[in-house]
N, C-alpha and C positions, 0 to 999 in steps of 0.2 A: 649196479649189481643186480643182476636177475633175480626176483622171486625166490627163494627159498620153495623146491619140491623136494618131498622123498620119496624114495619106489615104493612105500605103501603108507599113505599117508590113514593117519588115524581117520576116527568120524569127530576129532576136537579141532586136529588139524585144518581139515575140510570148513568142520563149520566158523572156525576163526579167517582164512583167506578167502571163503565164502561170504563171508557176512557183508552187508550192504553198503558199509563204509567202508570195508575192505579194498571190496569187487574195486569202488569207485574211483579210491586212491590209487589200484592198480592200473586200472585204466586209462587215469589222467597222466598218465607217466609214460605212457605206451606209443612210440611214435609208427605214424603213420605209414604200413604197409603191405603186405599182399591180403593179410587177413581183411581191411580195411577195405582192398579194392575187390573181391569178392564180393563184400555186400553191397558195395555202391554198382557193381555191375548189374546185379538182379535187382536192387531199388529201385535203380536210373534205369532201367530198360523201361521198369512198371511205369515209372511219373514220366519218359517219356513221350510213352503213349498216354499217357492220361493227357500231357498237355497237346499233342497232337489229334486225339480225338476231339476236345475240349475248344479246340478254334477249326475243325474240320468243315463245321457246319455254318461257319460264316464266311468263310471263303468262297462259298460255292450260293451262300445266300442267295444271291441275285436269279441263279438259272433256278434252284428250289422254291421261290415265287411264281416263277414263270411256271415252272414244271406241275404248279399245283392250282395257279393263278389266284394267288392272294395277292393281299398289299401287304408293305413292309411294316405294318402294324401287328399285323398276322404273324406275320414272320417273328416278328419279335417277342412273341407271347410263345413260338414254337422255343426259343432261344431262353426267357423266361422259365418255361417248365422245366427242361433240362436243370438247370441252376436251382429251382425248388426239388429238382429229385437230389440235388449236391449236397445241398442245406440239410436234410433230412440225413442223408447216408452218413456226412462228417458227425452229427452229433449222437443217431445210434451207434452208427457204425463203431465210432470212436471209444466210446464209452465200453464197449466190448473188448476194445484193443487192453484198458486197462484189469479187463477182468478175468480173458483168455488166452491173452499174449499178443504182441506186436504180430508176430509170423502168421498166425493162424488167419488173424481179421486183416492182415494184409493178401490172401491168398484170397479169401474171401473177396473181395471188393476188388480183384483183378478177375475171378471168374465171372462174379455179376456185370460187369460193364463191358468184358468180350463178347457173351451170349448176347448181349442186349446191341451188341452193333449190329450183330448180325439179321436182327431184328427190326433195327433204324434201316437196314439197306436196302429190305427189302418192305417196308413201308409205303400203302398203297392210297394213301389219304394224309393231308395238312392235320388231320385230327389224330391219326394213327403213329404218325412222325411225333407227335407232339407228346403221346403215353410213352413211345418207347423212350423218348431222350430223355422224358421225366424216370423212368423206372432204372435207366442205364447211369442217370446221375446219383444214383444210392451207391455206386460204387466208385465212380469216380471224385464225389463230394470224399470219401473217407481215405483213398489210395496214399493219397499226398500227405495230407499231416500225418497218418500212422507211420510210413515209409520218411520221413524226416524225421519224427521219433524217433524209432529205431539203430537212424544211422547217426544221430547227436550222441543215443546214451552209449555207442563205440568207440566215440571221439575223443581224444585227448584234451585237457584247457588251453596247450597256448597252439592247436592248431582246429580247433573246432570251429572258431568261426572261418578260414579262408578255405578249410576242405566241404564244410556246410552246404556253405554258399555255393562252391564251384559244382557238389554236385546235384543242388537245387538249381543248378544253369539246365542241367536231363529236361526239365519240365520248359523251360524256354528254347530247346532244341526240337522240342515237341511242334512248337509253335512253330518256329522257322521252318522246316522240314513240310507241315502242312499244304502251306501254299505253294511249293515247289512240285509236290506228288501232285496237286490240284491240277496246276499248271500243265503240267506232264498228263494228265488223263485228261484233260480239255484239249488238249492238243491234238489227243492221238483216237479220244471216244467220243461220240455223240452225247452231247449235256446229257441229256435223261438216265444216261449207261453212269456217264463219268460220276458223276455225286453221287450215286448210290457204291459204287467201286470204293469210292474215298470212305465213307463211312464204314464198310465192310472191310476197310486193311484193321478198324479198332477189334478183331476178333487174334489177332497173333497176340495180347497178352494173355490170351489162355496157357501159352506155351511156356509163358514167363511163370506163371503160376504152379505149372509142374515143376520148374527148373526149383521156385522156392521151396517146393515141398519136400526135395531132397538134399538141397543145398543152403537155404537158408538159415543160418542162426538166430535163437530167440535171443531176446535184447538180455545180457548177462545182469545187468542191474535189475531188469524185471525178475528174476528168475531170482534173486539177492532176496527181494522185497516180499516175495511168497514164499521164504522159505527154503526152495529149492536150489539150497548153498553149493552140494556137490558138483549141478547141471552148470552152475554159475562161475563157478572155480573154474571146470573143467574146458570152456573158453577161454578164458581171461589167460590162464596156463596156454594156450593154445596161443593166443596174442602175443603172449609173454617169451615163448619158445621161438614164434617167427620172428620174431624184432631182434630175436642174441647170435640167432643164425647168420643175419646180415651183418654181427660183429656192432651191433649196438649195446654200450651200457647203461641200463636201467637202475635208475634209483631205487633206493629203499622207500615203499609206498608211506606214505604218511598220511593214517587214515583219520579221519572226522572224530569228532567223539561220538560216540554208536548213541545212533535214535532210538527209539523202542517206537516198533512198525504201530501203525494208528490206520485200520480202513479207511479207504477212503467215501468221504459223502458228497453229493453234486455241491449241497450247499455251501459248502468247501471252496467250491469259486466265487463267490460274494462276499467272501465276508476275510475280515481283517487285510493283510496286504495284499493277498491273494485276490480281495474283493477290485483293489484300488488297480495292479495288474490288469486284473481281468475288463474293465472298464474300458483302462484306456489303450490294450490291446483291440478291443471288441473296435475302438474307434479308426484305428490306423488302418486295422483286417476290411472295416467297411468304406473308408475314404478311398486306400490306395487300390480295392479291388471295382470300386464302381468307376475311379478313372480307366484302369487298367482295362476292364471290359468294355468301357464305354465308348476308348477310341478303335480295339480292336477288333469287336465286335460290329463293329457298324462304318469304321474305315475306308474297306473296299468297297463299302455300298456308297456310299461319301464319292466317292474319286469316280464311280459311274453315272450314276444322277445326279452329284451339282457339279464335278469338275469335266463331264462329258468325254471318259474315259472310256475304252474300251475292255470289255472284264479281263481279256490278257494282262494289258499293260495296269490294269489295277492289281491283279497276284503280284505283277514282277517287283511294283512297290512295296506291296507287303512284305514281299522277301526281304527287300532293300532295309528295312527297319525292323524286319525280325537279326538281318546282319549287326545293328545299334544296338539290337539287345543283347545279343551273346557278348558285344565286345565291353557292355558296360557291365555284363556281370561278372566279367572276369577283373573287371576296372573294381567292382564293387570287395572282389574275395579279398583285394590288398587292401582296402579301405579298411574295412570292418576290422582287422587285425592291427591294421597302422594307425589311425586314426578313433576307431570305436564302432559300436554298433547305434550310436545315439547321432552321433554328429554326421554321420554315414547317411541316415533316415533323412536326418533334415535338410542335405543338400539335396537327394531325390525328390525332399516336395517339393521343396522348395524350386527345382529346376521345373518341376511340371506345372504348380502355379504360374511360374511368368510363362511357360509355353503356352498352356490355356489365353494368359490375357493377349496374348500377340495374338493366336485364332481371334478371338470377338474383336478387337482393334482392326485386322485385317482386313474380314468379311462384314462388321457394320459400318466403323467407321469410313473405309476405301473402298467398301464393297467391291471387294476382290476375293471372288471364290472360286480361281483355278484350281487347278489339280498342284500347281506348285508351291501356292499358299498353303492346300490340304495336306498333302505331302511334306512341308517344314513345318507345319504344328503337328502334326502327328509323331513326324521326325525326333520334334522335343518333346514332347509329351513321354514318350519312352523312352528317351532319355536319363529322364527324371527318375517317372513313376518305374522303371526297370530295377531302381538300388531298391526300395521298399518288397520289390514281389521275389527278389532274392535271396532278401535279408531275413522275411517276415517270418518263416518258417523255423531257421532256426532260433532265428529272437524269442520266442514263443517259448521253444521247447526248451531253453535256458530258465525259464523264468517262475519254473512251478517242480515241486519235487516228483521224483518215482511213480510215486504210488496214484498219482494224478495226469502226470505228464500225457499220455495219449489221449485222455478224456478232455484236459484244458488245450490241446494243443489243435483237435477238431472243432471241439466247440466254437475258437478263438476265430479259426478259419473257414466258422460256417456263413460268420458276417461276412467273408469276403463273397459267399454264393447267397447270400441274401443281398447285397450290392449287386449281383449279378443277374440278379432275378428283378431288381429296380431299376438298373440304368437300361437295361436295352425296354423295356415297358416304357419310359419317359422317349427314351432317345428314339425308339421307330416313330411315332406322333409327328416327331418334331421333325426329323430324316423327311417325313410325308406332306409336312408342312413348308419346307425349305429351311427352316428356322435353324440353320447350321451354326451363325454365330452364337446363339443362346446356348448350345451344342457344346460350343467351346468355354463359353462360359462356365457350364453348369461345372464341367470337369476341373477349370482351373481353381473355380473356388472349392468343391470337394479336397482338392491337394490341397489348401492354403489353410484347411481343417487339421489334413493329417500333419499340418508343419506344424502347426502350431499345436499343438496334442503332444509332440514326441519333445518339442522345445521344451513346455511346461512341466510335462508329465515322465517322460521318459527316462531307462533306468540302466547307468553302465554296466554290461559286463564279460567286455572284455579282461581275458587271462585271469578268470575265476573259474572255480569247480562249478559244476550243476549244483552240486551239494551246498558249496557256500552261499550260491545266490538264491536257491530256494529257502535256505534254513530261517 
């Protein structure tokens, strides 16, 4: 049975289906649709491009060496800065989201990172390249966790993890789509024109940012949690109204017993369970994101200087396993609901652990370092590590309440841009040294951290409220 409205609802009315345990029982009751694909449409266009800009510049690495004539240590330190501009953005940026609202700091952090491509593209120095991708990652560091914030606290519980996930697959279509445009402006531009073109397509979510300014809705639970019961209602009723029109019946919400709101303080992520969360989130966000960058950040460079590749037929691989990823995060959306969000985690390390050790058994012990060995560890490697970089985001934003959730859920994933700002600084050295097997090493035991982290430590919560598992 629908909600309970009347055509003029009192200010007790309002602030009773308003209230924060209300909003959230309404919510969780609300099945998934057109209100729901609205926001994933303008979330998922943003983390689209965030994950499309975000591997733009490794695909094209090899000719932006040449173009500037660095070594791939260099390179790597340009690749580095970027990921310290991320690290920075997710933890100011983020902590804004919880103070100003999801919408606002998510507009924000799609306008900074469009201006700032436009800025990478036209980049006239390795030193110049290297400010802008640092200052253009203060918006891209924060885009993703705010925008998966957002679209968890709209989700229902027993469909929040497989619609989560599928639409944090945006940010892996990002990736995939990368090397195909790359390929596509190598083909048809002169290298010096082509990498600067690629970097200059990150300037179209400016446009996404006006679309949110008038189409986006604030996160109804935030808006619960300030107070702001009417603005909050007035959604949720909206929700509520498109789900009975498609002939769906709604249960009677059955809300929490009401908290009494508490500001929030940073210190707040350290200490009691919230400390014990935050810990061994901090661990997974840094294991699963320094394999994740580790092999696809340095990959294509992999497959031209030790497997003696041509840079075409190294994009076309790229593609080839950017294909592994989309199919296993849509592998992953049924997991996490079938199976769990816990035992989900631990076959993805666990599958990138043993792909790691097949690279180092391959290339020292056989010393065999074609491009087909590079090609089937990197094949598994994302295999693996693809369920954790799916999962991770919503995982997160399950595991801490309201009044925290955007500030814990940047912070959590600023470890994965501080892994991202360590693996490619170790991993050029070693790319320049030949040292490929240690390569694969370093990566497979990273993952064999994050399995064992989520086995010991980790916390079910499949088909619970936000509400329950924070409380």
């Amino acid at each position: 049975m629908r909600h309970p409205q009347t055509s003029e609802p009192t200010d007790a009315s309002i602030g009773a289906s308003g209230s924060p345990s209300m909003v959230a029982a309404r919510i969780d009751r609300v099945p998934t649709g057109r209100f729901h694909v609205k926001i994933a449409s303008i979330l998922g266009t943003g983390t689209f491009f965030d994950g499309f800009d975000a591997i733009s510049l490794a695909v094209v690495l090899s000719i932006v060496v040449s173009a500037f004539k660095i070594s791939f240590a260099e390179a790597g330190l340009i690749i580095s800065a970027g990921y310290v501009g991320q690290f920075i953005g997710a933890i100011c940026i983020g902590l804004l989201a919880d103070r100003f609202g999801r919408k606002k700091t998510f507009i924000g952090a799609m306008v900074i990172f469009a201006l700032l491509s436009v800025a990478c593209a036209f980049a006239w120095s390795s030193t110049s390249l290297l400010i802008f991708r640092m200052v253009q990652g203060l918006g891209l560091g924060a885009e993703v966790p705010i925008a998966g914030t957002l679209i968890n606290e709209y989700l229902g519980r027993k469909s929040r993890g497989r619609v989560g996930v599928l639409y944090q697959s945006a940010f892996s279509w990002g990736l995939f789509f990368a090397p195909l445009v790359a390929l596509a402006l190598t083909s048809t531009l002169a290298p010096q024109l082509a990498w600067r073109v690629l970097l200059g397509i990150g300037v179209i979510p400016l446009l996404v940012a006006i679309w949110a300014w008038f189409a986006l809705p604030e996160s109804a639970r935030w808006l619960a949690e300030r107070g702001r019961h009417e603005e909050a209602d007035a959604y949720v009723s909206k929700m509520e109204t498109e789900a009975t029109s498609r002939g769906k019946v709604l249960d009677e919400p059955e809300p929490l017993p009401a908290v009494a709101h508490k500001p929030f303080k940073a210190s707040e992520l350290f200490s009691g369970q919230y400390g014990r969360r935050t810990i061994m989130l901090a661990l997974l966000w840094f294991t699963a994101y320094f394999v994740i960058y580790g092999y696809s950040v340095w990959l294509p460079s992999l497959y031209v200087k030790v497997g003696h590749l041509p840079s075409a037929n190294s994009l076309l691989l790229t593609v080839l396993i950017g294909i592994v990823v989309i199919l296993v995060i849509n592998i992953s959306a049924w997991l996490v609901e079938k199976i769990g969000r816990k035992p989900s985690l631990l076959i993805g390390f666990g599958v990138a652990t043993a792909a790691g050790a097949y690279g180092w058994v391959m290339t020292t012990t056989f010393g065999d370092t074609s491009w087909q060995v590079l090609f089937t560890t990197g094949c598994l490697i994302a295999l693996g590590i693809s369920v954790p970089a799916a999962v991770l985001y919503m995982y997160t934003a399950e595991l801490y309440p309201t009044r925290m959730r955007g500030f814990a859920s940047s912070s959590a994933s600023s470890l994965a841009r501080l892994a991202s700002v360590l693996s490619p600084f170790l991993i050029g050295p070693l790319l320049d040294s030949g040292g490929v097997g240690t390569i694969f090493a370093l990566l497979g035991g990273f993952a064999l951290v994050g399995a064992l982290v989520i086995g010991t430590a980790g916390i079910e919560t499949r088909n619970r409220s936000l509400e329950d598992i924070s409380a």
